[in-house]
C-alpha positions as CSV (number, residue, x, y, z in Angstrom):
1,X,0.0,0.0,0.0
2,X,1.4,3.7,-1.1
3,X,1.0,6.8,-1.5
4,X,1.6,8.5,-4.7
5,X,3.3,11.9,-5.4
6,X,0.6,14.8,-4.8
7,X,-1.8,12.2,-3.6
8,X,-4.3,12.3,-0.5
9,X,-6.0,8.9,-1.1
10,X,-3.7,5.5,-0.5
11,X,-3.3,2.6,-3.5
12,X,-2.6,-0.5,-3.4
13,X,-0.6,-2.0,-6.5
14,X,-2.5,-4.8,-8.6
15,X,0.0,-5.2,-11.4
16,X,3.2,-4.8,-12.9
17,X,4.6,-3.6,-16.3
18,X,1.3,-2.3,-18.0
19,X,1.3,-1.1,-20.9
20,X,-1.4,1.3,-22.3
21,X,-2.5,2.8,-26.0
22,X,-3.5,6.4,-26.2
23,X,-4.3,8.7,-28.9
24,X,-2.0,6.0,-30.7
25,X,1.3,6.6,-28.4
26,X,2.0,3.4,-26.5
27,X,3.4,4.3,-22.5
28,X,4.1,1.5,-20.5
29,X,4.3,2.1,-16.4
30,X,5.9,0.5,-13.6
31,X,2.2,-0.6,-11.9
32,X,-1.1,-0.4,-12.0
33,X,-3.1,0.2,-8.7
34,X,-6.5,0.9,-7.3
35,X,-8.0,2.8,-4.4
36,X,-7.4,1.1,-0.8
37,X,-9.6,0.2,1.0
38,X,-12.3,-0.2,-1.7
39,X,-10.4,-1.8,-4.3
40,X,-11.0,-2.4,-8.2
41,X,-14.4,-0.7,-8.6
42,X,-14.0,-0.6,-12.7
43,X,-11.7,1.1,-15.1
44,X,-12.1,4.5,-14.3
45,X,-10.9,3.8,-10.9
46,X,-7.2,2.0,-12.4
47,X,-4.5,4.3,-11.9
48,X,-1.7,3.6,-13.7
49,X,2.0,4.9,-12.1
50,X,6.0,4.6,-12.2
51,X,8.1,3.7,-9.3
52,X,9.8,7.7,-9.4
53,X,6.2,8.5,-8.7
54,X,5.4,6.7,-5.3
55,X,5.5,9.7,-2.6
56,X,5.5,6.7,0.6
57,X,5.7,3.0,0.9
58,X,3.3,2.2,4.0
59,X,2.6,-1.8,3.3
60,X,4.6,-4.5,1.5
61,X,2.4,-7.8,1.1
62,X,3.1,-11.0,0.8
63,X,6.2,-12.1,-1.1
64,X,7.6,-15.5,-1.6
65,X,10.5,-16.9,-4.3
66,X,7.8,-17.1,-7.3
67,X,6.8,-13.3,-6.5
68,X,10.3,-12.4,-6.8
69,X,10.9,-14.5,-9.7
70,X,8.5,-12.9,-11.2
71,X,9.7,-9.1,-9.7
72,X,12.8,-10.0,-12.1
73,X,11.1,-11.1,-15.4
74,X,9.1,-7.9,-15.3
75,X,11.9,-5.6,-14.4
76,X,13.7,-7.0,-17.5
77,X,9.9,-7.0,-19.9
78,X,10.2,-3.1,-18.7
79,X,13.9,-2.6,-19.5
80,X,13.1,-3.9,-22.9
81,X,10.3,-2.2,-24.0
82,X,11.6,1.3,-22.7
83,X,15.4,0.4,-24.4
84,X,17.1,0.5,-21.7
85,X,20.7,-0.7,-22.0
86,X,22.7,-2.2,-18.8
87,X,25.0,1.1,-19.4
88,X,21.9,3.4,-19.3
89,X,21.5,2.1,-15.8
């Protein structure tokens, strides 16, 4: 659970490495998220966020070995799509 950047309401991250299609640009983000405590209520309640834009971490939920197997696939997925080099690191 976090709080982004400007924000006064806390999310709660539901995925990683989302990629969205606007006005025919393609942007991919770091998360997607949804109001806590209510939770996904729809679409127009999907926030969609980078990592340089999280203002305060206040929960970390479970994790186990698949989770951060899976932390290091979509890392890479976003390193790719964005172009990032290991030099531009």
């Amino acid at each position: 659970m976090l709080l982004l950047k400007g924000g006064t309401k806390r999310v709660m991250i539901m995925g990683v490495a989302q990629k969205q299609e606007k006005d025919g640009e393609e942007f991919i983000w770091d998360y997607s998220g949804c109001y806590f405590p209510e939770g996904h209520m729809g679409g127009d309640t999907t926030y969609l966020f980078n990592a340089d834009q999280i203002e305060r971490v206040y929960f970390i939920g479970f994790q186990d070995e698949e989770q951060f197997g899976f932390k290091v696939k979509a890392d890479a997925v976003l390193r790719n799509l964005r172009g990032e080099t290991e030099e531009s690191l």
